[in-house]
N, C-alpha and C positions, 0 to 999 in steps of 0.2 A: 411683795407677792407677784409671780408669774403666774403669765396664763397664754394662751392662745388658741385663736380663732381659724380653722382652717378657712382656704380660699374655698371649697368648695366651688361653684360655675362664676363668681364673680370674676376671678383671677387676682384677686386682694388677701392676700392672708394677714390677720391682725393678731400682735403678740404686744403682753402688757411686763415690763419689766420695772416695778416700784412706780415711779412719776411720768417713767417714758412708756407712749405709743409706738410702739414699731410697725410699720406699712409696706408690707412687703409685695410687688408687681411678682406673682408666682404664677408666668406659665413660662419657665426656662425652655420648653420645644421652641415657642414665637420669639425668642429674645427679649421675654416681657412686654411687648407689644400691646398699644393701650386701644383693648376693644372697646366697642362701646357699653360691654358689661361693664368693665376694668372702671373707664370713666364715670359711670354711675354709681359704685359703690364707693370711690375718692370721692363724690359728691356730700352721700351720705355720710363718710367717716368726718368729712371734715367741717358737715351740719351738727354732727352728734359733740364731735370735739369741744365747739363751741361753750358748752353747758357741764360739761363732765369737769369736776371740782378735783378729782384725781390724779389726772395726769395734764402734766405741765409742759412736758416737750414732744414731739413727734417727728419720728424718725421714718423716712420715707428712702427704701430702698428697693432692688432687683433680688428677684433667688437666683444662687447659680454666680460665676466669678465671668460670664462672658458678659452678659447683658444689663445695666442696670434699665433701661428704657431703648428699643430700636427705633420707636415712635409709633406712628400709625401703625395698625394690621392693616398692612395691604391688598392681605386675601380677601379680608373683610369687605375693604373697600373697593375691590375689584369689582362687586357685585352693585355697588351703592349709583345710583344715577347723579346730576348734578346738584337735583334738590334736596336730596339724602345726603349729599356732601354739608352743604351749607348747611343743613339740621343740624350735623353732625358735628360741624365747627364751633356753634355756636353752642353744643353743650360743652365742648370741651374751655372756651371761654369762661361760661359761667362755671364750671368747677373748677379750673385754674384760679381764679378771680376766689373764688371762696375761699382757696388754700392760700392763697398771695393776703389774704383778709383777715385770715384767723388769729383768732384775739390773743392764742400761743404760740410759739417759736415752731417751726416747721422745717424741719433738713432736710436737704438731699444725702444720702450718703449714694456714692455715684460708684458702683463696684464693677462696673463694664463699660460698653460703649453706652452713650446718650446722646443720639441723632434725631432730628428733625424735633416733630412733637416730644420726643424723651427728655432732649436741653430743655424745653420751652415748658417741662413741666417744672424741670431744678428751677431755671430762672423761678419762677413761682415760688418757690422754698425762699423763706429769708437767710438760710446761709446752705453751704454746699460743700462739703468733704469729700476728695475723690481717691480711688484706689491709685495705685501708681502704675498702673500701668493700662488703666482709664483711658479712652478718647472721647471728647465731645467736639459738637458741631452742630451749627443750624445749615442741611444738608439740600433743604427742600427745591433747591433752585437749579440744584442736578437732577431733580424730576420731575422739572417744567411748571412746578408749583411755586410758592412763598411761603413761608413760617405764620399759619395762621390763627395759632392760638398764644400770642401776645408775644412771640418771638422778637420780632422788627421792634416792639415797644422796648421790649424789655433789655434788651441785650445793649442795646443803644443806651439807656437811662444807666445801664453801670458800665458800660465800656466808651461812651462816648460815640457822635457819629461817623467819623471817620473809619473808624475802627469796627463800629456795628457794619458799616458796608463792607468793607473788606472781607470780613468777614461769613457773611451772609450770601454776597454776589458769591465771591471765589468758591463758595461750599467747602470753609475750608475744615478739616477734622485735626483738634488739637489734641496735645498728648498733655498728661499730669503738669509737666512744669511750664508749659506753654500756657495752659490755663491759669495755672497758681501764677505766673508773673502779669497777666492779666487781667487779673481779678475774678477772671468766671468763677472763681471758689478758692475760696479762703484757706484750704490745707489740703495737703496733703498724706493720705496715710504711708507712716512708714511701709519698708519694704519688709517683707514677712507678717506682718499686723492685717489682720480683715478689717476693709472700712470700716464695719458697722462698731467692730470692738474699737477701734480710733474716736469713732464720731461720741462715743456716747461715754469714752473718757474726756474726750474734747465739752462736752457739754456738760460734764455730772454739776459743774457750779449751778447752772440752772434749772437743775432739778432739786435744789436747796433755794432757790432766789424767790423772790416776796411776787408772787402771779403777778399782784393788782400793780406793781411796779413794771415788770414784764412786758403786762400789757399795752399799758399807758405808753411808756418806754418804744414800742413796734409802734403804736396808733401815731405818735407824735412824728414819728423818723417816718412814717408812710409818706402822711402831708405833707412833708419836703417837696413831694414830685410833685405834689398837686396845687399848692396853693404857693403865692407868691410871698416873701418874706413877713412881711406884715403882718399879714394872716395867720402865715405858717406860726411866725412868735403869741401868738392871741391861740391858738389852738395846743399850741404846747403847756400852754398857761392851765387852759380846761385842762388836759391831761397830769396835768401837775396836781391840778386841787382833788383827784381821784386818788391819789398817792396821800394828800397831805389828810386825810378822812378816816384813813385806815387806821386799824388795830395792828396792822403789819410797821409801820411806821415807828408805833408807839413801843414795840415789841423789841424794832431794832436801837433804840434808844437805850430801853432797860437792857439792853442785853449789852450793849458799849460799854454803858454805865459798872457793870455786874463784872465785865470779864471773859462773858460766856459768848456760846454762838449762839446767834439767832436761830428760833424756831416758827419761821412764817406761816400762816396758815389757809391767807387769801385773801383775807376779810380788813 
């Protein structure tokens, strides 16, 4: 079943296709530019995501083939004083940090440019598809600023730091395969293919995969960053026994056993 939610003033239009969320940044005038409407209703979607038993993947993309994120609204922020800055940082933290959290698979599908705050939301996505003729970049240091909703962190934990600086000081803007050979995102969409129709054949396995595996599966691979080996192996274990509890578990057994394909259901 389809559906869709128009953006109306948020700047978020949400569309439901079977298992998949689709997230769409819809104000193509700004280059999708993340107001602080924009930011608070990705708060909300990816509060609500949390709980919804329906949908399993979320696909987070741009309207329009030029922008998937330009970053900040500038205009916006042209008006905002230092301490409306810093307010303003620190919601985009906590909603990044939400989406970076979410107990489902969360993509970027990257259909334009994605500068400054626009990368620093993909990083947030646990995997990233980008159109082929895409640039990204953490950009902020050619406008006297830093990357300051979890840019410096993040880019560095998958690029290494050598490489996150290079990166970062030079402001430099990478193109499809410059990216794909460094890891920023794991594919790229063929050429005549829209991302979004790439991404969500790229993903259709996990819109059939067991959630409560999914889940456990992101929670475990998080802790990596966080906790030291030791730990990390003792945390992987709890995330194991929420797998081994399930009716899904049980399901993919008989279903081995039988011949057939599994039918998960969460539980």
């Amino acid at each position: 079943m389809n559906s869709t939610t128009d953006a109306h003033e948020s700047g978020v239009r949400v569309e439901r296709r079977g298992a998949f969320s689709i997230w769409t940044l819809d104000r193509p005038d700004r280059m999708n530019a993340l107001s602080r409407a924009a930011v608070y209703r990705l708060g909300e979607l990816a509060r609500e995501l949390a709980t919804d038993p329906d949908v399993r993947v979320v696909v987070l993309t741009g309207a329009g083939d030029r922008a998937f994120c330009a970053g900040a609204d500038l205009k916006e922020r042209t008006g905002m004083g230092e301490q409306d800055v810093r307010d303003f940082l620190g919601l985009y933290r906590a909603v990044f940090d939400a989406i970076a959290r979410c107990p489902k698979p969360v993509v970027a599908a990257i259909n334009g440019v994605a500068f400054g705050g626009g990368l620093e939301l993909a990083l947030a996505c646990d995997l990233r598809i980008m159109a082929h003729d895409a640039r990204v970049g953490l950009t902020e240091v050619s406008l006297a600023i830093i990357p300051g909703a979890g840019g410096t962190q993040r880019l560095t934990r998958l690029l290494g730091e050598a490489k996150a600086k290079e990166l970062i000081l030079l402001a430099r803007k990478l193109d499809a395969q410059e990216a794909l050979a460094l890891g920023v995102v794991g594919r790229v969409a063929p050429v005549g293919t829209s991302v979004l129709d790439a991404a969500l054949e790229w993903l259709a396995p996990l819109a059939e995969a067991a959630p409560i595996a999914v889940s456990a599966a992101l929670e475990a691979i998080d802790s990596a960053f966080d906790l030291p080996l030791d730990a990390g192996l003792l945390h992987e274990r709890r995330c194991y026994e929420r797998t081994l509890s399930s009716e899904d578990r049980l399901e993919a057994l008989a279903a081995f056993h039988a011949k057939r394909k599994p039918v998960y259901r969460g539980c």
